[in-house]
C-alpha positions as CSV (number, residue, x, y, z in Angstrom):
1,X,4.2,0.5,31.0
2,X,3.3,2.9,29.0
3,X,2.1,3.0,25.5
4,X,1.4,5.6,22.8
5,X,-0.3,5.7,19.7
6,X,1.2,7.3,16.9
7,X,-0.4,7.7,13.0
8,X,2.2,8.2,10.7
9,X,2.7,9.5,7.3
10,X,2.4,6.8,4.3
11,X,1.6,6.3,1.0
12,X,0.0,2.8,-0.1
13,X,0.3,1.2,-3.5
14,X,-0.9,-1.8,-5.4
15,X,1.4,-2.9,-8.3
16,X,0.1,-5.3,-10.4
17,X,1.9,-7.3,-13.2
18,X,2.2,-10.7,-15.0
19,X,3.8,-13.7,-13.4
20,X,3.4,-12.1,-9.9
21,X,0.4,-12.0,-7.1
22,X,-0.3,-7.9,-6.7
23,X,2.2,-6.1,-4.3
24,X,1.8,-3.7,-2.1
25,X,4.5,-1.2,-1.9
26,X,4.4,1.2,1.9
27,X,6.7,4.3,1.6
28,X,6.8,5.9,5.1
29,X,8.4,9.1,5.3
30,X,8.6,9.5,9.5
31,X,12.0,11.7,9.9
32,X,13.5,14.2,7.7
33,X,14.6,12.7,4.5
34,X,14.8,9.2,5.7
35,X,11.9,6.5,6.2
36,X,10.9,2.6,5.7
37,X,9.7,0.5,2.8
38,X,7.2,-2.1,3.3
39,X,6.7,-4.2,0.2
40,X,4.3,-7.4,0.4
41,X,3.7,-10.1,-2.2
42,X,0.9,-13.0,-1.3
43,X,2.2,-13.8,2.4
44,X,5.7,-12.7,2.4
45,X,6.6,-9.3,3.3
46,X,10.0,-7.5,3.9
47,X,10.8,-4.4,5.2
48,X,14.0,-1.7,5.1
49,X,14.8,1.0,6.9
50,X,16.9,4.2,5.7
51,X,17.8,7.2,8.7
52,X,19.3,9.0,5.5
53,X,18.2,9.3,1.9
54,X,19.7,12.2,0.9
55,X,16.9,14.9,-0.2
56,X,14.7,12.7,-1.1
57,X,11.2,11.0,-0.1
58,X,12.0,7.2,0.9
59,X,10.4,6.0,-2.7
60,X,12.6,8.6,-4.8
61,X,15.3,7.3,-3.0
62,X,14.3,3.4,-3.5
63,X,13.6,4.2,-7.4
64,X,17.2,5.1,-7.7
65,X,18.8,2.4,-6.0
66,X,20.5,-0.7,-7.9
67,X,17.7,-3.9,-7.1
68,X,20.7,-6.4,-5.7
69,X,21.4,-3.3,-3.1
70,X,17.5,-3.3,-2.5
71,X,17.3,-6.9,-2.2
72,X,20.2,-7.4,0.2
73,X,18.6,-4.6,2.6
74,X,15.1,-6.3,2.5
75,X,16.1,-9.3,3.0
76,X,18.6,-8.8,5.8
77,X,19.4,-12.4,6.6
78,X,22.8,-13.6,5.4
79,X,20.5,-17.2,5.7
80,X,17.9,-16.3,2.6
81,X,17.7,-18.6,0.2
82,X,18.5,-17.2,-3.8
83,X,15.2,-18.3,-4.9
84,X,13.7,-15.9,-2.2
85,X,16.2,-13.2,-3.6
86,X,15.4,-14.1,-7.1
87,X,12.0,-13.9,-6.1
88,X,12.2,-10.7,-4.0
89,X,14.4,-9.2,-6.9
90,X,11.1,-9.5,-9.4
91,X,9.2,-7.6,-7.1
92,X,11.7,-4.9,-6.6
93,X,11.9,-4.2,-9.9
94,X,8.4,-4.9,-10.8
95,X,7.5,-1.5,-8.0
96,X,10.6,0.6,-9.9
97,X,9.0,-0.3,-13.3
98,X,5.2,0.7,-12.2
99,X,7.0,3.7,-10.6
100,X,9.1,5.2,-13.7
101,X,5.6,4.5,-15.9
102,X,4.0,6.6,-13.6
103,X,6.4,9.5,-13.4
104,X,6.8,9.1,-17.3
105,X,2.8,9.6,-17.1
106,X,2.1,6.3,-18.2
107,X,-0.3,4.5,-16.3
């Protein structure tokens, strides 16, 4: 077997805000306006992955997405609970709020 090591290119961010632990929010923008979305809170993490995001980076695309159509990707289990999709759902929108404050050039 054979095995290769590959460094890819992503931008890491903390988002911090009340009544949640800090996130971390991974954009990885691997292909040609496509990518994958790592967001972590405490121990849980969840993951999504787009082949197509129209012309846009993989966080431009996330920003504009509705947070039920985020959550339902990220989760990916028919099985999850609400209260982790309640859950998730605050950190999804927690990441589009610190996102539009920072494009609006507030920090």
């Amino acid at each position: 077997m054979s095995a290769r090591l590959e460094s890819l290119p992503a931008v890491v961010e903390r988002v911090t805000t009340s009544g949640l632990d800090p996130i971390v929010a991974i954009w990885i923008n691997d292909r040609p306006n496509g990518g994958t979305v790592i967001l972590q809170c405490y121990d849980k993490a969840w993951t999504a992955c787009w082949g197509a995001t129209g012309t846009h980076r993989v966080e431009v695309f996330f920003l504009s997405c509705d947070v039920d159509y985020l959550v339902g990707k990220l989760i990916g289990s028919p099985r999850a609970t609400k209260r982790e999709q309640t859950y998730l759902g605050k950190i999804v929108e927690a990441v589009q709020t610190a996102m539009r404050g920072t494009r609006d050039g507030a920090a």
